[in-house]
C-alpha positions as CSV (number, residue, x, y, z in Angstrom):
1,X,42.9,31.8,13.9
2,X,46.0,31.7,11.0
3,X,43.2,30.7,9.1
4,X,41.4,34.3,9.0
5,X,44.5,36.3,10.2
6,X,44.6,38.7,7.4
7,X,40.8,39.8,7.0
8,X,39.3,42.8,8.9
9,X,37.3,42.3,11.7
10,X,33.9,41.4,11.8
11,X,32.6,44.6,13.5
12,X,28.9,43.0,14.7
13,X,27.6,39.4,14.8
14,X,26.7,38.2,11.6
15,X,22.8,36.3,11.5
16,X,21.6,34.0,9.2
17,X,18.7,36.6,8.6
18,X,20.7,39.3,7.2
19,X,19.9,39.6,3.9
20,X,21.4,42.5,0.7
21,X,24.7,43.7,0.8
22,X,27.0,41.5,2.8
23,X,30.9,41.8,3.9
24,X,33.2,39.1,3.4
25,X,33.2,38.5,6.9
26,X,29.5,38.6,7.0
27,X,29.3,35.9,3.8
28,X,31.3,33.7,5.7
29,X,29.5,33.8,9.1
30,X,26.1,33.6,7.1
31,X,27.0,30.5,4.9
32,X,28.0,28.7,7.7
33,X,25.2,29.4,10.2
34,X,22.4,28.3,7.4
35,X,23.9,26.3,5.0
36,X,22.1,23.1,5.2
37,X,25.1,20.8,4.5
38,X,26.3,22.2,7.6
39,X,22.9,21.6,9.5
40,X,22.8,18.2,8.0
41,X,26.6,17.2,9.5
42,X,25.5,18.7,12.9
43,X,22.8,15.9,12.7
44,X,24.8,13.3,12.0
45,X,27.2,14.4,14.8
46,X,24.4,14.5,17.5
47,X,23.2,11.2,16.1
48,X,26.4,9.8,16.5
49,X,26.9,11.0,19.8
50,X,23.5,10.1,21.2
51,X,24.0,6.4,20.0
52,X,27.7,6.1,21.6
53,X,25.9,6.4,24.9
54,X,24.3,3.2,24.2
55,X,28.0,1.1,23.6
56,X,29.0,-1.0,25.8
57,X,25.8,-2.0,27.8
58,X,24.6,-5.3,28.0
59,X,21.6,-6.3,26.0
60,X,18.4,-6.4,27.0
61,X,17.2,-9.2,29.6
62,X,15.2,-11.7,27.9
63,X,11.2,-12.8,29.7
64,X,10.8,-16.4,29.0
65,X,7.9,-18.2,29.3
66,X,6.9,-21.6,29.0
67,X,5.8,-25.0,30.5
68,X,8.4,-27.6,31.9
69,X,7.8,-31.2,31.9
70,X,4.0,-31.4,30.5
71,X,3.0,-35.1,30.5
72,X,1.8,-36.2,27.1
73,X,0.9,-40.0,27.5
74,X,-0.6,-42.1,30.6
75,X,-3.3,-40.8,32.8
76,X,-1.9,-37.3,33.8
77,X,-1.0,-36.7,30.4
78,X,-1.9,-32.7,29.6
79,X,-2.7,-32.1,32.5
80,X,-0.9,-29.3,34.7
81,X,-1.4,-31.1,38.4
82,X,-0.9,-35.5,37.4
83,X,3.1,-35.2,38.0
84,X,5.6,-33.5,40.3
85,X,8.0,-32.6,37.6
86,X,4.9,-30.2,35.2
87,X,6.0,-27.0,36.2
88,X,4.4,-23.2,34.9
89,X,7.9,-21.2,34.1
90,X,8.8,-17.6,34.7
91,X,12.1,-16.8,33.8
92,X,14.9,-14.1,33.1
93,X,17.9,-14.6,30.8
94,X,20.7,-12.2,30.3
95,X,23.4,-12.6,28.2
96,X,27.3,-11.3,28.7
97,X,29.3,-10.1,25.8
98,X,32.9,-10.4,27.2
99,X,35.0,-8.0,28.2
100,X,36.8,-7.3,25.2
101,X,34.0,-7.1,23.3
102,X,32.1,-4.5,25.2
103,X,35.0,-2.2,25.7
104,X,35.6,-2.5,21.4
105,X,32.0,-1.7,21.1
106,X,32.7,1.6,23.2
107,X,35.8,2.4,21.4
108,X,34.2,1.6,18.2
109,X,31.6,4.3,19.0
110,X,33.6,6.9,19.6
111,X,35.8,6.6,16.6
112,X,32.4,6.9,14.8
113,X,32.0,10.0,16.8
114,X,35.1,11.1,15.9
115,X,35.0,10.5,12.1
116,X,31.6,12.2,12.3
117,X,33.2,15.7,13.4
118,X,35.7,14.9,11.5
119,X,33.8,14.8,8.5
120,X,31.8,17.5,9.9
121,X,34.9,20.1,9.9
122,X,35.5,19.2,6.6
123,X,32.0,20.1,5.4
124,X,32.6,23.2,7.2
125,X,35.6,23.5,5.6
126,X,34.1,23.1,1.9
127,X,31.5,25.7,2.6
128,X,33.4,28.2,3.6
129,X,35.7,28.1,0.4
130,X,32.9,28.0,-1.4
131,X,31.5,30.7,-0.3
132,X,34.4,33.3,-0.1
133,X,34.9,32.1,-3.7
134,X,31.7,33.3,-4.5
135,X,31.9,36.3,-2.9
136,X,34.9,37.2,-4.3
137,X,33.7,36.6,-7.8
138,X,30.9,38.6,-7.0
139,X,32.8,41.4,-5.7
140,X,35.1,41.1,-8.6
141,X,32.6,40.7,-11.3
142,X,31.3,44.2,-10.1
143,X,34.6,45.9,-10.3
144,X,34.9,44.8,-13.6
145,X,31.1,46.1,-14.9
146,X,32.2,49.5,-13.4
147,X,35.4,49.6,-15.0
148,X,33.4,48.9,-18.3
149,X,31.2,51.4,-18.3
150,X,34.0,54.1,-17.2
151,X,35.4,52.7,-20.5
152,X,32.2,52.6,-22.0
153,X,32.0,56.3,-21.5
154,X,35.3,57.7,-22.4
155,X,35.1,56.0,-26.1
156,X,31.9,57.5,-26.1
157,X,33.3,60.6,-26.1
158,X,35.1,60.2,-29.0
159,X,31.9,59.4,-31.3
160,X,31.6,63.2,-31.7
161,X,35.1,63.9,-32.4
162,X,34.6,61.1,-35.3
163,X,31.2,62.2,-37.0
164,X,33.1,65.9,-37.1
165,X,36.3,64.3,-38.9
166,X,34.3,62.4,-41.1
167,X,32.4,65.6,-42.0
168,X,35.6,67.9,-42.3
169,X,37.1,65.5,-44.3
170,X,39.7,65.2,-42.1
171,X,39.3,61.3,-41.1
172,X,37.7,58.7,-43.8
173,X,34.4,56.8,-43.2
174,X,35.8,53.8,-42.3
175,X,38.3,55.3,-40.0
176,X,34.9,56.3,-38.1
177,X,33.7,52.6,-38.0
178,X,36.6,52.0,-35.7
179,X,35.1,53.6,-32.7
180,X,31.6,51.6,-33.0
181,X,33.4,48.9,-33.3
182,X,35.2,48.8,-30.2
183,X,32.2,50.0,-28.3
184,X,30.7,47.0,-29.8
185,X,33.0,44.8,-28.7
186,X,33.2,46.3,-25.2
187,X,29.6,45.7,-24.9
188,X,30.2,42.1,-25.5
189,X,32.6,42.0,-22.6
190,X,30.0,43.6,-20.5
191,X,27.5,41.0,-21.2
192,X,30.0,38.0,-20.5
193,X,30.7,40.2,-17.0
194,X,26.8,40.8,-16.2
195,X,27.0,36.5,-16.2
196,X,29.3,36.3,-14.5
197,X,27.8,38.6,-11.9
198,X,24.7,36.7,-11.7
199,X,26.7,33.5,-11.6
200,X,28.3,34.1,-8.4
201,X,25.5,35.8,-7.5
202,X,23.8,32.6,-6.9
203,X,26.3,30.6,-5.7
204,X,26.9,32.9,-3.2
205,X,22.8,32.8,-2.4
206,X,23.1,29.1,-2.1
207,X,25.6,29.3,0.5
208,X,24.2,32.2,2.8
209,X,20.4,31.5,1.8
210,X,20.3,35.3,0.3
211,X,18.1,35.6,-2.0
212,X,19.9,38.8,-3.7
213,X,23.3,39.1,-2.1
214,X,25.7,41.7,-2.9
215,X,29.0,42.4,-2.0
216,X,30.3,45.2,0.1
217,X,33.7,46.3,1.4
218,X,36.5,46.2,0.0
219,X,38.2,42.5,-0.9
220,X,40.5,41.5,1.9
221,X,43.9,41.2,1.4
222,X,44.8,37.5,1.9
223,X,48.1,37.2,3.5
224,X,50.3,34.0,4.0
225,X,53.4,32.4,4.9
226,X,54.1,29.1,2.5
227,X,56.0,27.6,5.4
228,X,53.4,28.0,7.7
229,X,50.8,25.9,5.8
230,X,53.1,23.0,4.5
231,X,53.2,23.1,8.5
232,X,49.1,23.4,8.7
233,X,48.6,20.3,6.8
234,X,48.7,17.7,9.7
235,X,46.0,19.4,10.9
236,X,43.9,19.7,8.1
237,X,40.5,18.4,8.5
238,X,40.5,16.1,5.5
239,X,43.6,14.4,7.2
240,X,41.9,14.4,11.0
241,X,38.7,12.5,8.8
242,X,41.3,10.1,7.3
243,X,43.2,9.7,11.0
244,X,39.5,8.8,12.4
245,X,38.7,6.3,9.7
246,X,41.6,4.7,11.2
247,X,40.8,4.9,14.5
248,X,36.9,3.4,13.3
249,X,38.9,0.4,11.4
250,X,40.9,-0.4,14.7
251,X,37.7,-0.6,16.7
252,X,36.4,-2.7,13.9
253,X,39.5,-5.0,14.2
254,X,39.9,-5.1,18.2
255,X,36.1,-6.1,17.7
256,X,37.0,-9.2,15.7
257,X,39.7,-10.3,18.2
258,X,37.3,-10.1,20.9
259,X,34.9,-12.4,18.8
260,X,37.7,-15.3,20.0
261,X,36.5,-14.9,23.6
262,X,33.6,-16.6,24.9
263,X,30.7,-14.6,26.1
264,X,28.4,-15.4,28.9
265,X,24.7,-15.9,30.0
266,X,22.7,-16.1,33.2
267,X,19.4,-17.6,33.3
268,X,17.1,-17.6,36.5
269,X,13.4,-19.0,36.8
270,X,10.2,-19.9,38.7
271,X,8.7,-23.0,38.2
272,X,4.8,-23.1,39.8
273,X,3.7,-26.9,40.7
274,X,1.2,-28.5,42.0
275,X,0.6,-27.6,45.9
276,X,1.1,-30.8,46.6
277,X,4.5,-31.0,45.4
278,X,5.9,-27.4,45.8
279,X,7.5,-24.9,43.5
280,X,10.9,-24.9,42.1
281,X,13.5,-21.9,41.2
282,X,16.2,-22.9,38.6
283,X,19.6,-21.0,37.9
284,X,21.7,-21.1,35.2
285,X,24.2,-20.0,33.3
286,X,25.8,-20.3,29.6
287,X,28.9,-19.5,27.5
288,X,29.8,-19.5,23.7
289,X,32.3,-22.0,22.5
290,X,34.6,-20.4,19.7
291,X,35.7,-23.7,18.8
292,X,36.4,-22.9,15.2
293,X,38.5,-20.0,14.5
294,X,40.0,-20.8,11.4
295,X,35.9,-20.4,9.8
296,X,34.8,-18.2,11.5
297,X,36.8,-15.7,14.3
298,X,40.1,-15.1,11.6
299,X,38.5,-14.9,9.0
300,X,36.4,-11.8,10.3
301,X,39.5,-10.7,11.9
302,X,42.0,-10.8,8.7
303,X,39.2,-8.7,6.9
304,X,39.5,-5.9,9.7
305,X,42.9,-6.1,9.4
306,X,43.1,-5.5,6.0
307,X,40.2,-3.0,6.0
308,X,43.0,-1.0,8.8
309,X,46.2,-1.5,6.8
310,X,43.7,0.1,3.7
311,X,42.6,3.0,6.0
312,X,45.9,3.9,6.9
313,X,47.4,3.5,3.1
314,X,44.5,6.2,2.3
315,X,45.7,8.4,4.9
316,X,48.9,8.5,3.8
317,X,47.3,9.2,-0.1
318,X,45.5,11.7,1.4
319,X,49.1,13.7,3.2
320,X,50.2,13.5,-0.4
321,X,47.6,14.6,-2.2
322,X,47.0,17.6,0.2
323,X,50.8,18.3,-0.1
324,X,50.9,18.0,-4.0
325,X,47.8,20.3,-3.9
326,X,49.1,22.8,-2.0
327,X,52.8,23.2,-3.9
328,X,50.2,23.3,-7.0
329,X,48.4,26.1,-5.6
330,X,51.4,28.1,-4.2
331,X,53.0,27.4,-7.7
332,X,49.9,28.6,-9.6
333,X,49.7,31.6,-6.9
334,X,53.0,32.4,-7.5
335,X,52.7,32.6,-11.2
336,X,49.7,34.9,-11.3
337,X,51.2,37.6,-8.6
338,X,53.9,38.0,-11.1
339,X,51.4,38.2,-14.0
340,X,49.7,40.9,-12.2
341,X,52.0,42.6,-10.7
342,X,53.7,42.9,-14.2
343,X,50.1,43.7,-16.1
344,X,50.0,46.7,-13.0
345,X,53.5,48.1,-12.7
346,X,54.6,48.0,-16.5
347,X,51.5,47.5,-19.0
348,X,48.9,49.0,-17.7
349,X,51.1,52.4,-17.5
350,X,52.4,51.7,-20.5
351,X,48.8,51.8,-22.1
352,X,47.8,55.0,-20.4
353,X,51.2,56.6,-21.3
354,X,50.6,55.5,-24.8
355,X,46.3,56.6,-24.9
356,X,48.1,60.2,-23.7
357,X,50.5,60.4,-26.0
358,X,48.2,59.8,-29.0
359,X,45.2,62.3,-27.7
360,X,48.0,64.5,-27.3
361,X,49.1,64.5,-31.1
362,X,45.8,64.1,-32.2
363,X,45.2,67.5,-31.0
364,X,48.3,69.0,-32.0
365,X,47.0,67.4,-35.3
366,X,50.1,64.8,-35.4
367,X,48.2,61.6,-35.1
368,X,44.9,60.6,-36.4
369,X,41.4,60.2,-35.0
370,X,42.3,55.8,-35.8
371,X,45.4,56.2,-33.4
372,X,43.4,57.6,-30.6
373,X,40.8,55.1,-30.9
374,X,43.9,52.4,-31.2
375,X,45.3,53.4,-27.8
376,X,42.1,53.9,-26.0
377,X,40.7,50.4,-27.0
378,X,44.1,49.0,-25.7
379,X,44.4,51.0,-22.6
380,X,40.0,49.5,-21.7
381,X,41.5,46.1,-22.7
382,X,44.9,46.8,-20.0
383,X,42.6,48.1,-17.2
384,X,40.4,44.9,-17.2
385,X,43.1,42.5,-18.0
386,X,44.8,44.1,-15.1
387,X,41.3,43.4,-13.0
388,X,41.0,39.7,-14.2
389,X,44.4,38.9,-13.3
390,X,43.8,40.5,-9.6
391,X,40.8,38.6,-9.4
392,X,42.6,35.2,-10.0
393,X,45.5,35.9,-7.6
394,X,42.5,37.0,-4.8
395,X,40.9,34.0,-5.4
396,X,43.7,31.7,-5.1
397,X,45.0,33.4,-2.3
398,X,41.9,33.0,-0.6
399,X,41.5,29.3,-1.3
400,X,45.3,28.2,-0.1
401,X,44.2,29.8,3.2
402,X,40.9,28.8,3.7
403,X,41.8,25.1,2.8
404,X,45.8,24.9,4.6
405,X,45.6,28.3,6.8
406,X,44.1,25.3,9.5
407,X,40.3,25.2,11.1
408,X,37.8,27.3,9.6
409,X,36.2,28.7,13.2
């Protein structure tokens, strides 16, 4: 599938058991295996499928049972055996929808089907965004504790050097302050990144039913062509749902039409009569009259008409908003590859060159203990500023692929 073609291979079959760390392969096969919106629009898909069996067929026949021609005055009156004509009645009735009618109820059903996978794929769809987002923030949010505490322990090192400069009069009390300082404020970071953690977390436990997920492997490399999902969009599943609520609204409309047509009925009894006179089988049968059109056929039929022209008017909002969200997303995509790529290639050597350069003279004795502590605090800030901004071009990469890259196995 386009839609996957840049992740690595899912090397077993995932199972909605599997529980601790999990690949992003595995995430994704988990969430949507268990995830209980997906269960729930399976359900609705079955439900609709299991009543579309039922369009089309004539209603139920109809027992009727009664007494014909009971005498009420003269000297057979109530009687059931004083006249020819009293009669005990058994009967069947059935009524005929026409044609038309039956053959919209069976289209009519199957665009319900239809909108019901439709809307089903886009459920789908939604969860597994959701939870490669998650999984990605996860697997990001770890990157960046561990990057912390590398940090965390390289300033640390420098505590000593301060205390010694402090005491050999080389470096002012203050000057040592620095270093606590930026710990300090490193530490901070760290607890904003430990939320984070447990954040995505349990977003990610909400989509694969994990309790404690983790993430393992390394972050796939999410690789597109923007050419190749402007072309994906016709087949997005959000479109497909809008193309079947079409489809449902012209079943609705060629069911009004065939309201103009005159269904049928077929009646047949069993009279029981006196012995004497015999028993008697009637036949019959019946047809509606849509004498009134203008109050009552077009008026139902304008409304489906209208309900049609509306469904297709919110397909076509829907193209454009898909389109406009996509050139928003490649837009934003594009922005923060260059923002990364520049934090990477130029700043984040930069920083290190400069954190080298000042241990350097501060050993030689040309720089001070402040100057060290300068460049290292702006070389932790680089490396993690470099992370975040790899973390926001992952994550965007993965949503414009997920959501246009086209159906979501």
């Amino acid at each position: 599938m386009r839609l996957l073609m840049a992740l690595p291979l899912l090397a077993g079959t995932a199972c909605p058991a599997l529980a601790g760390p999990l690949t992003f392969e595995q995430a994704l096969d988990q969430a949507r295996a268990s995830a209980p919106m997906i269960e729930a629009s399976a359900a609705r898909v079955s439900a609709s499928e299991a009543s579309a069996a039922a369009a089309g067929q004539l209603p139920d026949p109809r027992l009727s049972l009664g007494l014909d021609n009971l005498p009420v005055s003269g000297p057979p009156a109530f009687t059931l055996d004083g006249s020819m004509m009293t009669a005990q009645r058994i009967g069947l009735q059935q009524d005929i929808p026409n044609l038309a009618k039956r053959h919209a109820s069976e289209a009519a059903a199957d665009a319900a089907t239809g909108l019901a996978l439709a809307r089903s794929a886009v459920t789908r769809l939604d969860v597994t965004v959701a939870a490669a987002t998650a999984w990605i923030d996860l697997a990001y949010a770890d990157r960046r504790l561990a990057a912390i505490d590398v940090v965390l322990g390289r300033l640390g090192h420098l505590v000593p050097a301060a205390r010694a400069g402090v005491a050999s009069g080389s470096a002012r009390p203050g000057q040592s302050l620095r270093i606590r300082q930026a710990i300090a404020g490193l530490e901070d970071r760290r607890s904003v990144v430990l939320a984070e953690q447990a954040q995505a977390r349990a977003m990610l436990a909400r989509w694969t039913g994990d309790d404690a997920p983790h993430a393992r492997g390394g972050v796939p490399a999410f690789a597109f062509d923007p050419a190749e999902l402007r072309l994906a969009i016709e087949s997005n599943p959000r479109l497909r749902a809008a193309d079947a609520g079409i489809e449902t609204a012209q079943a609705d409309a060629e069911m009004a039409r065939a309201g103009k047509r005159p269904d049928w009925g077929v009646s047949l009894s069993f009279g029981h009569r006196d012995p004497d006179y015999g028993n008697v089988v009637s036949v019959g049968a019946s047809m509606t009259l849509p004498l009134f059109p203008g109050k009552r056929q077009n008026p139902r039929i304008a409304a489906a008409e209208a309900d049609l022209s509306a469904a297709r008017a919110q397909r076509e909002d829907t193209r454009r908003a898909l389109a406009a969200e996509l050139e928003r997303g490649l837009a934003t995509h594009a922005m923060q590859v260059a923002q990364w790529r520049r934090a990477q290639d130029t700043l984040l050597p930069l920083a290190r060159q400069e954190a080298d350069l000042e241990t350097a003279s501060y050993g030689a004795g040309r720089a001070g203990l402040l100057d060290v502590i300068s460049a290292e605090t702006a070389l932790a800030e680089t490396q993690l500023d470099v992370l975040d901004r790899e973390a926001r071009v992952t994550r965007q990469a993965a949503v414009l692929l997920l959501t246009f890259g086209g159906d979501a196995r």
